[in-house]
KOLFI-40593 format. One record per residue (C-alpha): residue number from 0; x, y, z. Coordinates in nm, 3 decimals, decimal comma. Example, Ala and Ser with C-alpha at 12.3 -4.5 7.8 and 13.67 -1.06 7.14 Angstrom:
<lumvexs>
<lumvex n="0" u="1,230" v="-0,450" w="0,780"/>
<lumvex n="1" u="1,367" v="-0,106" w="0,714"/>
</lumvexs>
This chain:
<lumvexs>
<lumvex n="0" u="-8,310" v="-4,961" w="-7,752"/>
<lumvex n="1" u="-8,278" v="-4,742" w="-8,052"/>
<lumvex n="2" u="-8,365" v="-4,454" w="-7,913"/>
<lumvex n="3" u="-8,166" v="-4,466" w="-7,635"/>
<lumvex n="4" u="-7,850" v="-4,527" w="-7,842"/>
<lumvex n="5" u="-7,968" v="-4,167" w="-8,019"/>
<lumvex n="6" u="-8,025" v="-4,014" w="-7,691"/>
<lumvex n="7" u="-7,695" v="-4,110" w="-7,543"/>
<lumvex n="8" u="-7,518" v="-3,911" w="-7,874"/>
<lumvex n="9" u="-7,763" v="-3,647" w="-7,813"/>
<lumvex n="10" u="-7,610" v="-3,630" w="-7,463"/>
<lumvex n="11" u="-7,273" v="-3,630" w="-7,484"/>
<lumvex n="12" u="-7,276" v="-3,344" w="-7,799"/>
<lumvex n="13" u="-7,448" v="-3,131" w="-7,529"/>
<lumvex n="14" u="-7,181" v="-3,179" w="-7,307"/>
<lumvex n="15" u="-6,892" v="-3,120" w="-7,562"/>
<lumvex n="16" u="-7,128" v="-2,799" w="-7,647"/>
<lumvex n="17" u="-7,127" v="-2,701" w="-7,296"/>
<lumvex n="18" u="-6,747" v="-2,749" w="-7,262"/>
<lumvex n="19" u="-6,669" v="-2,549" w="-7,573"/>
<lumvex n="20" u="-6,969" v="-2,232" w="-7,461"/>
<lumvex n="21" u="-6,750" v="-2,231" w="-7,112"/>
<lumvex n="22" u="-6,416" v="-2,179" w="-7,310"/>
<lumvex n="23" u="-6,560" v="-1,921" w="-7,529"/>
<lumvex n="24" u="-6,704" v="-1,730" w="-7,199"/>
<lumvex n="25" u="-6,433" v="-1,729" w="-6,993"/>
<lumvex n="26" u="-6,185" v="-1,643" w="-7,298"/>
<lumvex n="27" u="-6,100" v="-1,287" w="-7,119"/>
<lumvex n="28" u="-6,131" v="-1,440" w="-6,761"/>
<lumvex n="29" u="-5,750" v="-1,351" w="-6,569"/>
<lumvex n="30" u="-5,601" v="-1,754" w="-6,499"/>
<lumvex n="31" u="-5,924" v="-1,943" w="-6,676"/>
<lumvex n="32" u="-5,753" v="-2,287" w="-6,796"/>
<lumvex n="33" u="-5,965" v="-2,412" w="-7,075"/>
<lumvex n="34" u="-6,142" v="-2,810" w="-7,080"/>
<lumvex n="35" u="-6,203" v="-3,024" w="-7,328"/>
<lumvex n="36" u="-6,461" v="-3,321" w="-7,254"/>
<lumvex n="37" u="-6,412" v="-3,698" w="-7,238"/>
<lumvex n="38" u="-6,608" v="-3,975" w="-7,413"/>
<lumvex n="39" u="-6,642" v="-4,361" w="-7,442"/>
<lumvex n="40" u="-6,847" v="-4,574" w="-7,585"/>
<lumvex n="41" u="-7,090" v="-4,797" w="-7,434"/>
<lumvex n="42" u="-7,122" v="-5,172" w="-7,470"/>
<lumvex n="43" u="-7,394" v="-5,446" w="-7,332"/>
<lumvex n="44" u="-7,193" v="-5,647" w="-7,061"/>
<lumvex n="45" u="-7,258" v="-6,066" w="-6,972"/>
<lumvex n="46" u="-7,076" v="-6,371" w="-6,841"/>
<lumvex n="47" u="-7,022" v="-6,450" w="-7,178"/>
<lumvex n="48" u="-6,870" v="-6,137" w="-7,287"/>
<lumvex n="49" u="-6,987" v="-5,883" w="-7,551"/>
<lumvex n="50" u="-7,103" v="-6,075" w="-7,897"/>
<lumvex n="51" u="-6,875" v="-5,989" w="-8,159"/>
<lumvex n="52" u="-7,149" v="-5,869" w="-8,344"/>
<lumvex n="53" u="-7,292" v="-5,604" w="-8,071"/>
<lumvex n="54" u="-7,340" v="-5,256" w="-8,222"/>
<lumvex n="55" u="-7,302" v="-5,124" w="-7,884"/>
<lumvex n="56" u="-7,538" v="-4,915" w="-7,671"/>
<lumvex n="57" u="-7,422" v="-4,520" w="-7,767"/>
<lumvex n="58" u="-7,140" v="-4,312" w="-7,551"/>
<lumvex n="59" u="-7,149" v="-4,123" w="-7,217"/>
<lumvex n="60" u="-6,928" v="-3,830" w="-7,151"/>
<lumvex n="61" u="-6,635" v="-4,033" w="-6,901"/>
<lumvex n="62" u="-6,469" v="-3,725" w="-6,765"/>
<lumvex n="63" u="-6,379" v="-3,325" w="-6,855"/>
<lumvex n="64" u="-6,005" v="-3,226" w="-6,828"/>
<lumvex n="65" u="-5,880" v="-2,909" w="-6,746"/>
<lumvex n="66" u="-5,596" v="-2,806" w="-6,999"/>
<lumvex n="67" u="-5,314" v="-2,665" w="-6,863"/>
<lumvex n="68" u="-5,162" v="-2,486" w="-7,183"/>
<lumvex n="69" u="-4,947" v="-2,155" w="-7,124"/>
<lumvex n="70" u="-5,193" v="-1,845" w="-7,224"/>
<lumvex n="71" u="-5,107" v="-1,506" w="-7,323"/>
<lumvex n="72" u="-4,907" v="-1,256" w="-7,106"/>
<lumvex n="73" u="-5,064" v="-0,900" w="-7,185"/>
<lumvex n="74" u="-4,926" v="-0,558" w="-6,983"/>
<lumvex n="75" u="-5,252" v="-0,421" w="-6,749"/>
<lumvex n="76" u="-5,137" v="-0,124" w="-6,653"/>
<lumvex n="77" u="-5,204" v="-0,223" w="-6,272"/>
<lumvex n="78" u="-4,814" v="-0,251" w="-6,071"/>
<lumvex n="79" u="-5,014" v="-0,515" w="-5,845"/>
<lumvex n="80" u="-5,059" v="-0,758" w="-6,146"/>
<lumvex n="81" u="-4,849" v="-1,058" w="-6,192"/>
<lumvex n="82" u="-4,824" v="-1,382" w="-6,419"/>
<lumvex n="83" u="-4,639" v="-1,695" w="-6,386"/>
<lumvex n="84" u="-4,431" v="-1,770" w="-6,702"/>
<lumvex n="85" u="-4,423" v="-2,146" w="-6,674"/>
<lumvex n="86" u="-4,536" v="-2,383" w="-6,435"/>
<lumvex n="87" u="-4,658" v="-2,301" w="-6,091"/>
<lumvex n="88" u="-4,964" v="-2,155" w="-5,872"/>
<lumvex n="89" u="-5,025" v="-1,919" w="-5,627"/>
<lumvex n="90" u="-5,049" v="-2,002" w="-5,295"/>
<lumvex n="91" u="-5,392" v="-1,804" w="-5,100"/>
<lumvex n="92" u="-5,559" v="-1,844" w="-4,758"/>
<lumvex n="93" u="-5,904" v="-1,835" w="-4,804"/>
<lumvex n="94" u="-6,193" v="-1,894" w="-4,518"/>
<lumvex n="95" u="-6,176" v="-2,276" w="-4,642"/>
<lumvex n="96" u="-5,803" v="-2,345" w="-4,606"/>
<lumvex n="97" u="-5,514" v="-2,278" w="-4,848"/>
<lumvex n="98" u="-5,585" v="-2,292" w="-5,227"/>
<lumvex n="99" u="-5,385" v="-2,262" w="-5,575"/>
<lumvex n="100" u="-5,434" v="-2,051" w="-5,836"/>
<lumvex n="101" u="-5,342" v="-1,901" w="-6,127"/>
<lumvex n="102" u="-5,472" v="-1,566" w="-6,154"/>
<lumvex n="103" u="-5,239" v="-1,273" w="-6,119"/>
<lumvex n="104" u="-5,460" v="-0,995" w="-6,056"/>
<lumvex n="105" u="-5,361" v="-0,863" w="-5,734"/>
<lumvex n="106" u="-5,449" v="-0,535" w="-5,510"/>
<lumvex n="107" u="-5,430" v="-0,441" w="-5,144"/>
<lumvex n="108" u="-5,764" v="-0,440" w="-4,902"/>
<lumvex n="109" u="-5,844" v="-0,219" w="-4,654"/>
<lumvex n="110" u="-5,618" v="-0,376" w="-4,410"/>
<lumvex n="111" u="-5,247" v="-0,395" w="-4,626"/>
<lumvex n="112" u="-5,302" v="-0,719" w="-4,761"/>
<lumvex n="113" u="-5,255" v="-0,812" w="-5,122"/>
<lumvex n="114" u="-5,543" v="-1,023" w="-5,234"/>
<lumvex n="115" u="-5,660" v="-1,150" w="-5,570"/>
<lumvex n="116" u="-6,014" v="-1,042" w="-5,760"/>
<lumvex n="117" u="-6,171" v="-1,299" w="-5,501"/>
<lumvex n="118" u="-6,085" v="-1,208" w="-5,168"/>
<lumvex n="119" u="-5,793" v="-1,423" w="-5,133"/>
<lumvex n="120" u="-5,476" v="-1,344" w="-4,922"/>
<lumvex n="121" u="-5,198" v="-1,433" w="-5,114"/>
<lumvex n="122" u="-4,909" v="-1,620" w="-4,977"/>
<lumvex n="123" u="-4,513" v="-1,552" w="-4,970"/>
<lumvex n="124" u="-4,184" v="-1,646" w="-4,769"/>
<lumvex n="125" u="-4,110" v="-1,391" w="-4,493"/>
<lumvex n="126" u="-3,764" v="-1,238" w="-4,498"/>
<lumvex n="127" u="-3,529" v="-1,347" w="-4,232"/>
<lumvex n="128" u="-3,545" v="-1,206" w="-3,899"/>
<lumvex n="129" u="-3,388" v="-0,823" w="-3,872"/>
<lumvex n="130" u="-2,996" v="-0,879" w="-3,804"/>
<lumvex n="131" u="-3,049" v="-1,268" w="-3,882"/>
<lumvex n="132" u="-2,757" v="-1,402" w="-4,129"/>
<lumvex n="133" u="-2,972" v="-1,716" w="-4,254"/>
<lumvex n="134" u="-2,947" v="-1,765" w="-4,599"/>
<lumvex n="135" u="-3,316" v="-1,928" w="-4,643"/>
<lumvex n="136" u="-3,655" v="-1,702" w="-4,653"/>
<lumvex n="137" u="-3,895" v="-1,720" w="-4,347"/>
<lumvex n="138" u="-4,210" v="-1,886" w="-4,304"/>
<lumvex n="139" u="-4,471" v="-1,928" w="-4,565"/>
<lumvex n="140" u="-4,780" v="-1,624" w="-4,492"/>
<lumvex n="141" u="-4,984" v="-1,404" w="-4,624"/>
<lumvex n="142" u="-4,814" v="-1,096" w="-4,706"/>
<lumvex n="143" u="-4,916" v="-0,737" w="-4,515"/>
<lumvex n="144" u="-4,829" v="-0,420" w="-4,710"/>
<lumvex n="145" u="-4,688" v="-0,108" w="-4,442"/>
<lumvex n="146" u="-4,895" v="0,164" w="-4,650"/>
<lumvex n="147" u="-4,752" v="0,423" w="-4,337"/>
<lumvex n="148" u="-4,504" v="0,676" w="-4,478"/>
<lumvex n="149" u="-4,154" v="0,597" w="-4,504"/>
<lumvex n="150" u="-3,890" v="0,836" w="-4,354"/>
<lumvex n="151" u="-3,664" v="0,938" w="-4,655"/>
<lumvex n="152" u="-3,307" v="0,848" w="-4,680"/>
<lumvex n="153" u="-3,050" v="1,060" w="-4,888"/>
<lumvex n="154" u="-2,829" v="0,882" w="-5,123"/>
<lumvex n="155" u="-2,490" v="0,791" w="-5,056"/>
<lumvex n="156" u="-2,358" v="0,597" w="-5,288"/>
<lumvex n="157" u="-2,397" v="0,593" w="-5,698"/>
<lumvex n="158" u="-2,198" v="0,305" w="-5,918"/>
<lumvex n="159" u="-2,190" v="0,342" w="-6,320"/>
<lumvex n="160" u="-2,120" v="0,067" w="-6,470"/>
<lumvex n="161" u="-2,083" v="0,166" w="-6,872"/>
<lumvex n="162" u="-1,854" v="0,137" w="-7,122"/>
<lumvex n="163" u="-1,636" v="0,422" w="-7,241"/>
<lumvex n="164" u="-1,570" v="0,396" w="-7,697"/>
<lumvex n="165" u="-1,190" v="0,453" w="-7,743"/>
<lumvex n="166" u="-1,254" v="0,624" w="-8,086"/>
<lumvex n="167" u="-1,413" v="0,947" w="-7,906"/>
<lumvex n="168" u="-1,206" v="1,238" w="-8,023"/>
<lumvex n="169" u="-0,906" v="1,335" w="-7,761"/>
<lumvex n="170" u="-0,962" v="1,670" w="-7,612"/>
<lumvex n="171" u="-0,655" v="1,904" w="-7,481"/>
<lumvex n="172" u="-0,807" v="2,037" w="-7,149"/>
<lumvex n="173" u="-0,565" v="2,303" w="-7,089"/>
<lumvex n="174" u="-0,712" v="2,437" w="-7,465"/>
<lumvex n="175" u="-1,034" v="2,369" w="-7,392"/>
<lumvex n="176" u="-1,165" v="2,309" w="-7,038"/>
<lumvex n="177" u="-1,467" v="2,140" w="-6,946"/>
<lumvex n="178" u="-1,757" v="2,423" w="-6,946"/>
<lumvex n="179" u="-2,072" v="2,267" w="-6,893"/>
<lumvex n="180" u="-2,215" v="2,483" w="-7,211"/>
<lumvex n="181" u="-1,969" v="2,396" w="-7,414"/>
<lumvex n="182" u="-2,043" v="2,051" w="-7,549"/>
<lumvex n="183" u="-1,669" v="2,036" w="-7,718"/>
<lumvex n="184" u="-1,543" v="2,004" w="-7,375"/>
<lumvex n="185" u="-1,629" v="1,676" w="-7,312"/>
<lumvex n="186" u="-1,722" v="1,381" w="-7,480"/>
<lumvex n="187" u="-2,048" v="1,149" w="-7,324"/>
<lumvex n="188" u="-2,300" v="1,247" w="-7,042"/>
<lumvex n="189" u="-2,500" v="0,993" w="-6,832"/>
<lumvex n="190" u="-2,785" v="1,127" w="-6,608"/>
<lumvex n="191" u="-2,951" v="0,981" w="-6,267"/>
<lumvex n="192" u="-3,159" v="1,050" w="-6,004"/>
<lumvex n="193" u="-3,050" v="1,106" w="-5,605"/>
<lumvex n="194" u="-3,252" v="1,209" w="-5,316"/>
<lumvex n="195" u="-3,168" v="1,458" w="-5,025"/>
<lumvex n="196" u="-3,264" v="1,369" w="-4,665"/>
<lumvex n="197" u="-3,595" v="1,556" w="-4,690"/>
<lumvex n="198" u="-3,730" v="1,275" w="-5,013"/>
<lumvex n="199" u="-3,650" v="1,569" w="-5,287"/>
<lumvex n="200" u="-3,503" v="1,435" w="-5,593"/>
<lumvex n="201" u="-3,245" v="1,598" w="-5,799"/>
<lumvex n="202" u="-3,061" v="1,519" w="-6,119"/>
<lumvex n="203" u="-2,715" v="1,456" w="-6,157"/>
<lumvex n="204" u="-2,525" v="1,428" w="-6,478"/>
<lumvex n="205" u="-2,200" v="1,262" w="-6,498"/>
<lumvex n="206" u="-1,977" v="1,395" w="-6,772"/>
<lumvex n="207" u="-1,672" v="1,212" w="-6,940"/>
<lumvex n="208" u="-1,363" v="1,373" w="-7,123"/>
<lumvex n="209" u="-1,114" v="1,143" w="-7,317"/>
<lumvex n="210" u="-0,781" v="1,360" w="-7,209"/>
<lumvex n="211" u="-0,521" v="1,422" w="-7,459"/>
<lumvex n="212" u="-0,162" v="1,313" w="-7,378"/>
<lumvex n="213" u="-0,267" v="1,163" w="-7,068"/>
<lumvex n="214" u="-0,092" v="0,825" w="-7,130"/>
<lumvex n="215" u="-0,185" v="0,535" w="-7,349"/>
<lumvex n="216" u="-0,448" v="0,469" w="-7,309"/>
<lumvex n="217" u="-0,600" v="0,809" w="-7,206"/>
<lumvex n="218" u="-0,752" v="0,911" w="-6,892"/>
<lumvex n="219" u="-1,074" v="1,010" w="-6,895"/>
<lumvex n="220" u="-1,145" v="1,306" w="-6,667"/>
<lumvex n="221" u="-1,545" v="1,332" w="-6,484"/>
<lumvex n="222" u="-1,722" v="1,621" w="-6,397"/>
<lumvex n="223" u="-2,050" v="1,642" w="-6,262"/>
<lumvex n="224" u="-2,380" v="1,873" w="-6,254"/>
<lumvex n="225" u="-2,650" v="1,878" w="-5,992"/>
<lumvex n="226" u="-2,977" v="2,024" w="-6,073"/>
<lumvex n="227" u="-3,332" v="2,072" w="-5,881"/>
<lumvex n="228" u="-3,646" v="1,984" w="-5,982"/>
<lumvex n="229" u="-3,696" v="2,259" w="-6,165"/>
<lumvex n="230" u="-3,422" v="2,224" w="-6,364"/>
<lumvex n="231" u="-3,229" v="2,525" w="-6,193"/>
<lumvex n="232" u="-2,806" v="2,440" w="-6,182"/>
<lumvex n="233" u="-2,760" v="2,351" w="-5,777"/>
<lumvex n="234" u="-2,409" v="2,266" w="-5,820"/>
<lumvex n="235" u="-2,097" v="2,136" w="-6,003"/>
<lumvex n="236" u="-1,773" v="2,018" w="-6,005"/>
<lumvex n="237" u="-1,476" v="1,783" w="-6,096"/>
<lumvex n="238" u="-1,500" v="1,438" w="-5,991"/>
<lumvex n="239" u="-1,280" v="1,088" w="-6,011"/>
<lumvex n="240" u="-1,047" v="1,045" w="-6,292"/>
<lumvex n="241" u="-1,067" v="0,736" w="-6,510"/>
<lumvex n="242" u="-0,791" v="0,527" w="-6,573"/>
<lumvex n="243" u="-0,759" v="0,202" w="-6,824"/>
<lumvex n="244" u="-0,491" v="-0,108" w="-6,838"/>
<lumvex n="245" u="-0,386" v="-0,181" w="-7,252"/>
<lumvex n="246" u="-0,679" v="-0,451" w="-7,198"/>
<lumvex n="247" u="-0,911" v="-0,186" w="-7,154"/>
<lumvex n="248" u="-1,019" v="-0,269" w="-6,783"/>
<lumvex n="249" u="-1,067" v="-0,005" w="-6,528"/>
<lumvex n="250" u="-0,740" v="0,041" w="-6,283"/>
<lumvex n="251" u="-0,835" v="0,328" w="-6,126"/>
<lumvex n="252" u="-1,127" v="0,557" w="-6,082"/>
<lumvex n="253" u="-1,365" v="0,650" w="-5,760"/>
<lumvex n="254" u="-1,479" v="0,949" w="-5,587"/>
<lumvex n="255" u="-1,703" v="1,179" w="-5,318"/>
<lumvex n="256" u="-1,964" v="1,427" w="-5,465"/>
<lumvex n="257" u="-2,040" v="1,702" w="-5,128"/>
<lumvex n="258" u="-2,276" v="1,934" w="-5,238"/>
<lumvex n="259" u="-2,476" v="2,164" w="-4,960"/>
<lumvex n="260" u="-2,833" v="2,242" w="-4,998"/>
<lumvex n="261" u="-3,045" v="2,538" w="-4,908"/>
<lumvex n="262" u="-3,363" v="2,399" w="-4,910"/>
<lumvex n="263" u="-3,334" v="2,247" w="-4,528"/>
<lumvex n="264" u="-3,175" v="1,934" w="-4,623"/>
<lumvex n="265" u="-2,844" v="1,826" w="-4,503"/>
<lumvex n="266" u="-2,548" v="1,801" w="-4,738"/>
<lumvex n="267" u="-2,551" v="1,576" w="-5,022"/>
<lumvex n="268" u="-2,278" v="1,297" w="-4,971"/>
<lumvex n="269" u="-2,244" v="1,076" w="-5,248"/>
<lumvex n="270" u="-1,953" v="0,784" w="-5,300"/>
<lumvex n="271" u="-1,976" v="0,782" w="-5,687"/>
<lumvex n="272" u="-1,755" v="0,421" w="-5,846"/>
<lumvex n="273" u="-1,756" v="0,343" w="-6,177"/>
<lumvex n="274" u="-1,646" v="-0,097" w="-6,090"/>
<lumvex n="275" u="-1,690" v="-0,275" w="-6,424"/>
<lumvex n="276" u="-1,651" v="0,017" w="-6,654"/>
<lumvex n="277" u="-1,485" v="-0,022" w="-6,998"/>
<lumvex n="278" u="-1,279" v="0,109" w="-7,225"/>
<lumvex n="279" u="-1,331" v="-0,025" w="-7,611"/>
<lumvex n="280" u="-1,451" v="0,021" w="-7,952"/>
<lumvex n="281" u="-1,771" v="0,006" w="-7,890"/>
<lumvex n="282" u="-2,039" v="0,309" w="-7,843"/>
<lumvex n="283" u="-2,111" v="0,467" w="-7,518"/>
<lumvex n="284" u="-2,342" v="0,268" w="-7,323"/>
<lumvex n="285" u="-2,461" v="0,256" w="-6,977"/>
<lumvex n="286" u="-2,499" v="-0,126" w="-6,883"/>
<lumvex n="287" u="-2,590" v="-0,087" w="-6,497"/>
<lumvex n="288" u="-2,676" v="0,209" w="-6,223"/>
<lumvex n="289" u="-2,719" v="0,148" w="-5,900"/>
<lumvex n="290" u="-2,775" v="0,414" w="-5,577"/>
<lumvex n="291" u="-2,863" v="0,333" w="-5,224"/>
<lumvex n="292" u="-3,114" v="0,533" w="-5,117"/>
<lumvex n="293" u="-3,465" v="0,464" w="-5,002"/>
<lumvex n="294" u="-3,434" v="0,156" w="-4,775"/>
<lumvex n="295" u="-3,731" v="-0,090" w="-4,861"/>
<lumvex n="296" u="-4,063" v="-0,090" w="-4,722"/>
<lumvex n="297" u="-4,108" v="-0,344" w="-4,423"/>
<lumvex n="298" u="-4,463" v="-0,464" w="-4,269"/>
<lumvex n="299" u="-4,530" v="-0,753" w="-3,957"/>
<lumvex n="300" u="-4,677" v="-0,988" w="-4,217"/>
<lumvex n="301" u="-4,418" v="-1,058" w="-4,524"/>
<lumvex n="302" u="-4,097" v="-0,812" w="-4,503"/>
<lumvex n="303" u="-3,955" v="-0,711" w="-4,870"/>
<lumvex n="304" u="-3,596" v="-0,771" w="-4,914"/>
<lumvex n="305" u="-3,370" v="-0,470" w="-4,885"/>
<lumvex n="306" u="-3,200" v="-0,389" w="-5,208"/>
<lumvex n="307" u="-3,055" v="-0,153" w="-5,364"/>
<lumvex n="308" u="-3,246" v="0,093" w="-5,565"/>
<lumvex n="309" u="-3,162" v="0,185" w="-5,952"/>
<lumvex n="310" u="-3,276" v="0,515" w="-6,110"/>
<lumvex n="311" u="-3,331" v="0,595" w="-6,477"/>
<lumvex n="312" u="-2,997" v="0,645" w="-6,628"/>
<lumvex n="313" u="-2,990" v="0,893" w="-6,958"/>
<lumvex n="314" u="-2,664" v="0,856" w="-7,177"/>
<lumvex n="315" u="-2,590" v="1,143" w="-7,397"/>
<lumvex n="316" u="-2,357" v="1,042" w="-7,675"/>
<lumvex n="317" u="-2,231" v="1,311" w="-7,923"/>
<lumvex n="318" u="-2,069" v="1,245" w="-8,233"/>
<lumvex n="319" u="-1,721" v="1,453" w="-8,233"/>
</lumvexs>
């Protein structure tokens, strides 16, 4: 009997070695949960019940539990890859039915779909129905990826959403006027990106003058700059003028950037706003951009919302 009770201990280490050697393998694996293993000990059974003098008859391994402890988000350099930050699976249709996971590491197969390392079709809510007003997503599916080209669409309207510092230095325009290579003609810049009707991308800077003896507070007068690619000047121009309540809050303040283009494309068109700018005594700062421009991609399996698209913005903040 000895030597079973020996064996049994024997037994059970190799188990918790075997749990702990399957950690330590799988520490790099992409959504490995670790285990950790379950014992009990082992005690001679009767009518009369266990003496209270029984040593007992060794341990067994009882079960091995998966831990479920939040792991380590690290950047992969793949756009595909995601990780959930709390609690949760993913949902994928395999050949044996619909399983969860945990593993993030996604890519597209031959066909469009976005799979896991495995195989796996991952799962996600459909939009709503083209034209439907329903507030809730559409059925559960795998989701299809349209890899066809998408027809361009020029941009047509840019918001700025930034704050404006009250403390720049007040700058007589009729003195000075706003020369785009003279920097003491204005007082911040703020760059983004637009798109013509053929897909070609162009930058356009934004620039801000505080005006002196404008009013209290002062206006603050916008000209623009449109440049190609290359960085060659396409166009410029005067745009919306800025105006403040004593609070600060923007009263006033929107306009249309037309700009014609030589390179084929029809004429830029752009509604430029600037709802929720600022005017305090804090620095320049650019706290949203927003331009609608390339409408989002669309497939028969899982449609991706239509949003609007944000471009880098670039403030430029000089000290006068």
């Amino acid at each position: 009997m000895s030597l079973s009770v020996e064996l049994s201990g024997l037994q059970v280490a190799q188990t918790d070695l075997d749990t702990s050697g399957n950690n330590i393998a799988n520490v790099t694996t992409t959504g490995f949960k670790g285990s950790t293993p379950n014992f009990t000990d082992v005690y001679a059974t009767s009518l009369a019940g266990a003496a209270g003098s029984s040593q007992g008859l060794g341990a067994a391994a009882r079960s091995v539990s998966q831990l479920f402890t939040e792991g380590t988000i690290a950047q992969t350099g793949n756009p595909l890859d995601v990780a959930i930050d709390g609690s949760g699976f993913f949902q994928v249709q395999t050949s044996s039915g619909v399983l969860y996971s945990r593993d993030g590491a996604m890519q597209l197969n031959n066909n469009g779909f976005l799979t896991n390392d495995t195989g796996a079709l991952i799962m996600g809510y459909a939009a709503p129905a083209s034209g439907s007003t329903a507030t809730q997503s559409g059925p559960l599916q795998t989701i299809q990826i349209n890899q066809s080209n998408i027809a361009p669409v020029a941009t047509s309207q840019l918001s700025l959403d930034l704050n404006l510092p009250s403390s720049d230095s007040l700058i007589n325009t009729v003195t000075t006027p706003f020369n785009l290579n003279n920097p003491d003609s204005y007082n911040e810049s703020s760059t983004s990106t637009v798109y013509d009707s053929l897909g070609s991308s162009h930058t356009l800077t934004t620039f801000f003058t505080q005006v002196s003896g404008s009013g209290s507070p002062p206006k603050w007068q916008t000209h623009w700059e449109l440049s190609n690619s290359n960085g060659s000047i396409v166009a410029s121009g005067a745009g919306a003028q800025l105006t403040f309540s004593t609070s600060g809050a923007l009263t006033a303040g929107s306009g249309t950037i037309h700009v014609p283009l030589g390179s084929g494309a029809n004429p830029l068109s752009i509604a430029q706003t600037f709802t929720g700018t600022t005017l305090s005594s804090l620095s320049f700062g650019v706290n949203a951009l927003s331009n609608m421009e390339r409408p989002a991609a669309s497939s028969p399996g899982c449609k991706l919302p239509q949003t609007a698209m944000s471009s880098p913005s670039t403030p430029t903040a000089r000290q006068k």
